[in-house]
Backbone as a ProteinNet text record, in pm:
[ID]
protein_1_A
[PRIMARY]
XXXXXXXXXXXXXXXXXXXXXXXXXXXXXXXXXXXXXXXXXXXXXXXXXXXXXXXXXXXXXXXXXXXXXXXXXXXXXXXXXXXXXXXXXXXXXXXXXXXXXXXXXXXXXXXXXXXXXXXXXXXXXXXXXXXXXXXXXXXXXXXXXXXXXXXXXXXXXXXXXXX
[TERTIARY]
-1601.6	-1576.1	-1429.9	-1342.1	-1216.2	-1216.8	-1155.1	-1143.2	-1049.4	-954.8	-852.5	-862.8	-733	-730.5	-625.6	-554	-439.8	-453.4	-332.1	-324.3	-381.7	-458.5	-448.6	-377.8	-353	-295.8	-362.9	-283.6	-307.9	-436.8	-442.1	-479.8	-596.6	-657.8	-767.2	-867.4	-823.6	-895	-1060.1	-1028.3	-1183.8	-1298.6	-1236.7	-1335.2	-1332	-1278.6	-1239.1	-1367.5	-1361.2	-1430.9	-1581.1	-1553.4	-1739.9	-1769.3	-1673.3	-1767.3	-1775	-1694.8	-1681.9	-1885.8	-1905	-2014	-2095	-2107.9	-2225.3	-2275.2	-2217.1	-2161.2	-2307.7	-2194.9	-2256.7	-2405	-2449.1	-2594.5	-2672.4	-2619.2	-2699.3	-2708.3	-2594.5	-2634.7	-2663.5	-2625.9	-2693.5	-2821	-2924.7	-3024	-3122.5	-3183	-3221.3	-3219.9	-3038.6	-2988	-2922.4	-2892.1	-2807.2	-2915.3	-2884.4	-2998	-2959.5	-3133.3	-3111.3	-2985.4	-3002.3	-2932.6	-2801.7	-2732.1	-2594.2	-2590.6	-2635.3	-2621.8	-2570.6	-2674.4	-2666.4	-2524.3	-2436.9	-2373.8	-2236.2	-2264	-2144.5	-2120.4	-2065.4	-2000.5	-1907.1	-1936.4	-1831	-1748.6	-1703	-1585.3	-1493	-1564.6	-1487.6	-1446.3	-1527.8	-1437.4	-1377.4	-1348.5	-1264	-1099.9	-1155.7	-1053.1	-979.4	-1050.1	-1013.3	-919.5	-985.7	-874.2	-758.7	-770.3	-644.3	-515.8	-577.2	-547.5	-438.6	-530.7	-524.4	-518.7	-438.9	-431.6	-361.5	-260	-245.9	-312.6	-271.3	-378.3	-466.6	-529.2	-642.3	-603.1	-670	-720.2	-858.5	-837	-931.5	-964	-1092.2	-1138.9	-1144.4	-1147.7	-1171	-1215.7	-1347.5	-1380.9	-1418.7	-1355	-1347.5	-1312.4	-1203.2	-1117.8	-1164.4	-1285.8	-1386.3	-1356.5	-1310.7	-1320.5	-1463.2	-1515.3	-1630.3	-1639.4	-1501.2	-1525.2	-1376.9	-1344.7	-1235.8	-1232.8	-1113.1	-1137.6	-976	-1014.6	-887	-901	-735.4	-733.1	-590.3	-583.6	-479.9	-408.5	-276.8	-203.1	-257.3	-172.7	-291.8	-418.4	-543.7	-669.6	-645.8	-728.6	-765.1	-785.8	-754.8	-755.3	-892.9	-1028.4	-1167.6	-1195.2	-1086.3	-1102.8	-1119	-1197.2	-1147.9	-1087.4	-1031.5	-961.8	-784.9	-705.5	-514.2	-471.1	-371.7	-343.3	-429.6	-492	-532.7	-520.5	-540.2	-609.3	-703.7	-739.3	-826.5	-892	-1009.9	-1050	-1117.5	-1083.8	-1156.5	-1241.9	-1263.6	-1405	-1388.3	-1503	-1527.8	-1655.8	-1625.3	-1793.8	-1769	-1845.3	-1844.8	-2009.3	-2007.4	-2131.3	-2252.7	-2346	-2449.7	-2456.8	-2444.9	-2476.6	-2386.2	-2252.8	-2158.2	-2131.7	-2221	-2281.2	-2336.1	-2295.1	-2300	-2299.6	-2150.5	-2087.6	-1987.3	-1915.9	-1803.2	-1706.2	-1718.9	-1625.7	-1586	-1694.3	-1666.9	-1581.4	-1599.9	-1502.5	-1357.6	-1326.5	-1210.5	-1170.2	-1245.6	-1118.8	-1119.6	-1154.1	-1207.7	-1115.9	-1080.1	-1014.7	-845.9	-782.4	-668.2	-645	-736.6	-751.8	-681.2	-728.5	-675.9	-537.3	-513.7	-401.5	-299	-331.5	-207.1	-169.3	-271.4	-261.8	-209	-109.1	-46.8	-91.9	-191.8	-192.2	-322.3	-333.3	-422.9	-564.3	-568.9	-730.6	-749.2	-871.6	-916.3	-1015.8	-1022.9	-1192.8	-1219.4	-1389.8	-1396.8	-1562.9	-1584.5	-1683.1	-1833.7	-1892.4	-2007.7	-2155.1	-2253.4	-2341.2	-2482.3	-2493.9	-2609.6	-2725.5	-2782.3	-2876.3	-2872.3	-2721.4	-2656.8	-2674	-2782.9	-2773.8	-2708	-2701.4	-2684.5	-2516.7	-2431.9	-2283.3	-2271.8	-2343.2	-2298.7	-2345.2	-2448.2	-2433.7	-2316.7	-2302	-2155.2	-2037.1	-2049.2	-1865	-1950.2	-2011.9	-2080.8	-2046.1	-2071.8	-2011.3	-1857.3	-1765.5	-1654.3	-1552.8	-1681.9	-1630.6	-1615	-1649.3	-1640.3	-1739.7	-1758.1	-1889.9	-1829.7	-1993.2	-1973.5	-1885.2	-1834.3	-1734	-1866.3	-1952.1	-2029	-1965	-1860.6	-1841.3	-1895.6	-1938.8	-1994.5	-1929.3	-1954.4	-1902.1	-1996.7	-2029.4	-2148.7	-2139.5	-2126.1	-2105.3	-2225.9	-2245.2	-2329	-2300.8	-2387.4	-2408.8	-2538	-2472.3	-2628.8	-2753.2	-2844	-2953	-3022.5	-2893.1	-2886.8	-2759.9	-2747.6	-2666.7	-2627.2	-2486.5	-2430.4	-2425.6	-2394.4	-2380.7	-2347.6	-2207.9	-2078	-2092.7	-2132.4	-2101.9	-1926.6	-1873.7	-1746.7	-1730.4	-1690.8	-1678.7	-1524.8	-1530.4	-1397	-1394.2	-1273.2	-1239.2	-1107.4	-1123.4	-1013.6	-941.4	-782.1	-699.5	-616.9
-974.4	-1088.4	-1082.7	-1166.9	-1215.3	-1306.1	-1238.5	-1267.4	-1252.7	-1393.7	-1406.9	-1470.3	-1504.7	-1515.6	-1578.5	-1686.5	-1727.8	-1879.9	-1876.6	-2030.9	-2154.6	-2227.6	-2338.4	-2483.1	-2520.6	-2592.3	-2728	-2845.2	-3001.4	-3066.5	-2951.4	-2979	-2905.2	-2849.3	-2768	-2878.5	-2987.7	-3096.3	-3060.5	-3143.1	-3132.7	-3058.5	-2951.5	-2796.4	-2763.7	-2728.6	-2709	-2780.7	-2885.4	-3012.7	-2993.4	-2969.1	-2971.3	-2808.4	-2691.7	-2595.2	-2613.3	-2689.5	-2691.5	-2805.3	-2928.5	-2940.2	-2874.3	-2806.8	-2730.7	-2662.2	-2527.1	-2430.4	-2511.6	-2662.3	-2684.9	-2684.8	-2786.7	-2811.2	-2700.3	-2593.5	-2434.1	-2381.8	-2387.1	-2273.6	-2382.9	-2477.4	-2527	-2575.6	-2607.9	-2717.2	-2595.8	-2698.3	-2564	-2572.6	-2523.3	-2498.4	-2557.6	-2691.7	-2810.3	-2946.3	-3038.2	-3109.4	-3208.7	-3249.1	-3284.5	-3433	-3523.7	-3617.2	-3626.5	-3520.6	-3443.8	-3445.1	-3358.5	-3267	-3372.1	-3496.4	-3627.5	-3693.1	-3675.5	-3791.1	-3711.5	-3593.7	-3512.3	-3564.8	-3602	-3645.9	-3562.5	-3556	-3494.3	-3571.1	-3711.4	-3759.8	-3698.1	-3709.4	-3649.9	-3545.2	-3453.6	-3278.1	-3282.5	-3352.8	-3375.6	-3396.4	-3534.1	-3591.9	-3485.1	-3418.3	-3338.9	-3222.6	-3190.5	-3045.8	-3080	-3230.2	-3303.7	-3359.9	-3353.4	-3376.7	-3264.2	-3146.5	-2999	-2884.4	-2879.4	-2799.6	-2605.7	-2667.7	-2549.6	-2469.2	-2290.9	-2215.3	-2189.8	-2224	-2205	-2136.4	-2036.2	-2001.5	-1996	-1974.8	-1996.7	-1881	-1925.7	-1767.9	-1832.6	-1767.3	-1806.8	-1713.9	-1755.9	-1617.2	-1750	-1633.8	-1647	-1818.1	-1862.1	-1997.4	-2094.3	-2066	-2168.9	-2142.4	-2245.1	-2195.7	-2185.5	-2042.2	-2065.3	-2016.9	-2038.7	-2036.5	-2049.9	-2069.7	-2040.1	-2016.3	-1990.6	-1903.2	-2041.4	-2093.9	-2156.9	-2075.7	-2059.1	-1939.3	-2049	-1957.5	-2012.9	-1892	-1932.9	-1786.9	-1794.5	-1952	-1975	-2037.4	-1970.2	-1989.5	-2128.7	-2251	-2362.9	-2370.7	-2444.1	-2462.5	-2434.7	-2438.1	-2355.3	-2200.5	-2160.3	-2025.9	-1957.8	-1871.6	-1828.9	-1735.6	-1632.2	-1545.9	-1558.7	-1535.5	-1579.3	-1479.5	-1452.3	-1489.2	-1460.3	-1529.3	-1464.8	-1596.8	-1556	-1620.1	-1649.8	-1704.4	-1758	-1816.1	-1769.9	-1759	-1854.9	-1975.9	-2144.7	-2203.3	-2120.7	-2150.1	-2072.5	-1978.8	-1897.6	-1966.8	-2021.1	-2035	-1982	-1948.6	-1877	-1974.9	-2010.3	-2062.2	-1962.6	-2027.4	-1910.4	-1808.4	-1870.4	-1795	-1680.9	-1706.4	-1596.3	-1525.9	-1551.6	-1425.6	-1302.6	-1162.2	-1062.4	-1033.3	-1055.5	-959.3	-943.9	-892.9	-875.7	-934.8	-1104.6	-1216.7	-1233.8	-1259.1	-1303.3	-1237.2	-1054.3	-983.4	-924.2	-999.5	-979.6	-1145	-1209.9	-1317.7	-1360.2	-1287	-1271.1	-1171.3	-1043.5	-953.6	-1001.4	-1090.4	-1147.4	-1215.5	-1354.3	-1444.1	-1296.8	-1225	-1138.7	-1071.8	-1002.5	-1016.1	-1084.1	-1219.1	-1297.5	-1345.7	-1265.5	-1309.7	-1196.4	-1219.8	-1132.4	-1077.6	-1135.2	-1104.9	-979.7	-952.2	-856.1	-924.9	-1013.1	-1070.9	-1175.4	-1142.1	-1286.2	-1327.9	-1471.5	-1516.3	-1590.8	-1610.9	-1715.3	-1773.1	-1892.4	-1959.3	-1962.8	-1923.5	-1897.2	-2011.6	-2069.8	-2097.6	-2045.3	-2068.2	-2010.1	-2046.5	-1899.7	-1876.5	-1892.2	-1854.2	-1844.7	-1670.1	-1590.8	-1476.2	-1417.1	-1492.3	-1389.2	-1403.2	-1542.3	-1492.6	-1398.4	-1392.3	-1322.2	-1185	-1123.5	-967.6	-937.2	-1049.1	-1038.8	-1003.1	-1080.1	-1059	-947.8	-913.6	-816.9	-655.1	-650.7	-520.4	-532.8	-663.9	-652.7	-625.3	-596.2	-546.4	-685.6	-737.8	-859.6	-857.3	-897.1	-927.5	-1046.1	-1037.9	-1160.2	-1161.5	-1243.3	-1251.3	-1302.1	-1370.5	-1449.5	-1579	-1639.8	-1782.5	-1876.7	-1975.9	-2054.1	-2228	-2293.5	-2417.6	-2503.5	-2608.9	-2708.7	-2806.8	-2864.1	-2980.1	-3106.7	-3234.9	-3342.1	-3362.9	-3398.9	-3437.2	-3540.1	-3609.7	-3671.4	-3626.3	-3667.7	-3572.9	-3485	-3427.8	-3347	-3236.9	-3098.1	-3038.6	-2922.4	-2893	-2758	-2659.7	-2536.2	-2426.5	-2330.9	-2302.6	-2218	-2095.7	-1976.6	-1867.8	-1785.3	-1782.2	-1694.4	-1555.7	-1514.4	-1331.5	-1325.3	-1194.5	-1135.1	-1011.2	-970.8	-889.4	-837.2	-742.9	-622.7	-529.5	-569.9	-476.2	-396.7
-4198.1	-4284.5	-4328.3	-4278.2	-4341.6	-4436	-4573.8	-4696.3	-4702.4	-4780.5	-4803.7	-4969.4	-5060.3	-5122.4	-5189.6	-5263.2	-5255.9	-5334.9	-5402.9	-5419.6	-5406.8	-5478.9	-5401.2	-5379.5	-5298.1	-5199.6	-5216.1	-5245.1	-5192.3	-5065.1	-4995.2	-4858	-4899	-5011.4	-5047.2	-5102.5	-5128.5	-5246.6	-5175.4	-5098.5	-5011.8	-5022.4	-5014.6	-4960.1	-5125.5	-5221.6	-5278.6	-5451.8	-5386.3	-5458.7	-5404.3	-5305.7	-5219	-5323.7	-5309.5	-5390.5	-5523.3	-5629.2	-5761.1	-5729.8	-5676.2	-5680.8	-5637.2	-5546.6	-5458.4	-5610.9	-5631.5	-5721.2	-5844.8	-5876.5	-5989.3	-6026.1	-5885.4	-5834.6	-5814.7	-5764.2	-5766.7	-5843.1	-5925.8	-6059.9	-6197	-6212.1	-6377.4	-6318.9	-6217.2	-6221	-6337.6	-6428.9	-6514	-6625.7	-6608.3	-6690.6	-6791.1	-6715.3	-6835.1	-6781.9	-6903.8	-6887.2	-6756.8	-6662.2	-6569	-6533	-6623.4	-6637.6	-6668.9	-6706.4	-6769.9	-6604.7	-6529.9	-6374.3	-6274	-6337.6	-6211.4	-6222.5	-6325.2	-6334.2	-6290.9	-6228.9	-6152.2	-6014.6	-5940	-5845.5	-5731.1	-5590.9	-5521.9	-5540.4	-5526.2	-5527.6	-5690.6	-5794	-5905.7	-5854.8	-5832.2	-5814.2	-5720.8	-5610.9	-5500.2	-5608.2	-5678.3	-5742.9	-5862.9	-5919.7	-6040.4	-5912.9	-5804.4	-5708.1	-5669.6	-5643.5	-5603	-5730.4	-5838	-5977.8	-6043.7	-6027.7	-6142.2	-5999.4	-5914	-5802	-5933.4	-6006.4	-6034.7	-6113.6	-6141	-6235.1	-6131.3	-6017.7	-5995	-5826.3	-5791.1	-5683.4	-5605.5	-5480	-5352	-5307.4	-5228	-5190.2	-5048.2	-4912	-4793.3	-4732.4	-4636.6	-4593	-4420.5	-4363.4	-4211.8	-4196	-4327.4	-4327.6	-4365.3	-4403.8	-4473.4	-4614.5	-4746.1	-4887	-4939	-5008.9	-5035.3	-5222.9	-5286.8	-5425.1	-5430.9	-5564.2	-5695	-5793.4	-5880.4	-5994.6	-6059.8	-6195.1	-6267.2	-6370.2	-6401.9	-6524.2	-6567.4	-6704.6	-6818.3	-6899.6	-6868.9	-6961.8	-7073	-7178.8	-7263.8	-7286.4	-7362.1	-7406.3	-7441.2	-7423.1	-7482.6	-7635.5	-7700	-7852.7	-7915.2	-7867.4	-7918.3	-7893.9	-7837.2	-7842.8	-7944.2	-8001.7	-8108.3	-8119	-8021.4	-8000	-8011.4	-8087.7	-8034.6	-8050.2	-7985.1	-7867.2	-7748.2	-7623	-7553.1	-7460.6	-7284.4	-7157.1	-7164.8	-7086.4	-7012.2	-6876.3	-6844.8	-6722.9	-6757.3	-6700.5	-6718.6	-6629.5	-6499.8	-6385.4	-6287.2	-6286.7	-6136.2	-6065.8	-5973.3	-5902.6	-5758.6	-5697.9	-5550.6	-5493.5	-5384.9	-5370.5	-5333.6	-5330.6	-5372.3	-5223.9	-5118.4	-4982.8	-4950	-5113.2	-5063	-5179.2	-5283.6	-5402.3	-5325.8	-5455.4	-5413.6	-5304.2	-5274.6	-5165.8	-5174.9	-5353.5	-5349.6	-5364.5	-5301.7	-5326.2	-5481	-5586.3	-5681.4	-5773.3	-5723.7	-5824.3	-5768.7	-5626.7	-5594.4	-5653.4	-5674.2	-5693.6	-5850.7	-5931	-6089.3	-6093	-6056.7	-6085.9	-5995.9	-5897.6	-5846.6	-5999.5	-6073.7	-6180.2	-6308.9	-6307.7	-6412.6	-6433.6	-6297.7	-6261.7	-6298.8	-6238.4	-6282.9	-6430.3	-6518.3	-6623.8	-6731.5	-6878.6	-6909.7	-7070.6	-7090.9	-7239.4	-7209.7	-7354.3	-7354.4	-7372.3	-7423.5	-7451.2	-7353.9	-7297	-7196	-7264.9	-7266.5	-7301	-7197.5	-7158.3	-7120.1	-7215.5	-7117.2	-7191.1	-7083.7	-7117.5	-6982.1	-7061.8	-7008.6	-7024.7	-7083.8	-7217.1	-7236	-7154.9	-7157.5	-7049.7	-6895.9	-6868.8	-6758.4	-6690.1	-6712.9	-6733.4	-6640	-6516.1	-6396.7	-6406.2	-6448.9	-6493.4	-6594.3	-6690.6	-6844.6	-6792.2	-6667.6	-6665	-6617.7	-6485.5	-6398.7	-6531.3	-6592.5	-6650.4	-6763.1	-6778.3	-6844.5	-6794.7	-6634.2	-6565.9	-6587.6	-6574.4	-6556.3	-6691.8	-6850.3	-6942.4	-7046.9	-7023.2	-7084	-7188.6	-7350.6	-7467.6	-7523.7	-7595.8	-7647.3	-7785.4	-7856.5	-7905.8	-8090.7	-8047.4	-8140.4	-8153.6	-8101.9	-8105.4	-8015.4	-8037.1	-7943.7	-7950.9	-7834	-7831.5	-7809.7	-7897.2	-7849	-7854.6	-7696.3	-7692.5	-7644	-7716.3	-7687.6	-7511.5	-7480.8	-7318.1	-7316.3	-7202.8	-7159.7	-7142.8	-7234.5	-7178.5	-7300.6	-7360.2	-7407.1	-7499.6	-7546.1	-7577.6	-7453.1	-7460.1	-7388.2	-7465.7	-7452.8	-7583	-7474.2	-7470.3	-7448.9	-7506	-7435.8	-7550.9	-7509.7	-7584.5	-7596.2	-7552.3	-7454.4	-7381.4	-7390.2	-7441.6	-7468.6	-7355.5	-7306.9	-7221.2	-7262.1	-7359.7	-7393.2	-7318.6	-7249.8	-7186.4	-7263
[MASK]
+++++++++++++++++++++++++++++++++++++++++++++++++++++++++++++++++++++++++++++++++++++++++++++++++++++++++++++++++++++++++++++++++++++++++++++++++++++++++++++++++++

């Protein structure tokens, strides 16, 4: 398996957009309310990769993209952590979970980043991300973000990752 890793690129929108939905559809059905889920769109996440190309990297394995990771020197204004980063979306699609992909390109996302505190914002009752960034040293912080959605509410819990 050739795994690569790098930037992404204009010419990524596509592939790029197909995993930010795939990603979505696999891991929230469930989890966020169904009608919130429906009103996600490949053409949006096509449009948002082609939009917001920087901050964010690609994973490619044998030249196919099959995840990314968008990070932020600085944390978004609900953080409750300052100064700190932020790691603002990892998804890997599911056929290329656990095998390693997700924590080479979670640990590249860290890398490039310089402060000592990372947060990110994971999904309650997202368990199988929150053990993931759980091995990678990451807790919960006790802040949470809750936002109205169709359907329904979201509820963000806050992970801190101390360098």
């Amino acid at each position: 398996m050739n795994i690569i890793i790098r930037e992404t690129r204009i010419e990524d929108a596509y592939q790029k957009g197909f995993v930010h939905y795939t990603s979505w559809m696999e891991t929230y059905d469930g989890l966020m309310p169904k009608e919130y889920l429906n009103t996600l769109k490949l053409e949006t996440c096509i449009m948002i990769a082609e939009k917001y190309p920087e901050n964010t990297l690609v994973v490619e394995v044998n030249g196919k993209i099959v995840g990314f990771a968008g990070y932020l020197e600085d944390a978004r204004d609900f953080a409750s952590i300052k100064p700190a980063s932020e790691i603002m979306a990892l998804y890997v699609l599911k056929d290329y979970q656990k095998k390693g992909i997700g924590y080479k390109l979670i640990k590249e996302a860290l890398n490039r980043l310089t402060k000592n505190n990372i947060v990110l914002f994971v999904l309650e009752g997202n368990t199988k991300a929150i053990n993931f960034y759980k091995k990678l040293g990451f807790n919960f912080t006790g802040h949470k973000v809750i936002r109205d959605v169709v359907g329904g509410k979201l509820i963000e819990l806050e992970m801190l990752l101390e360098r």
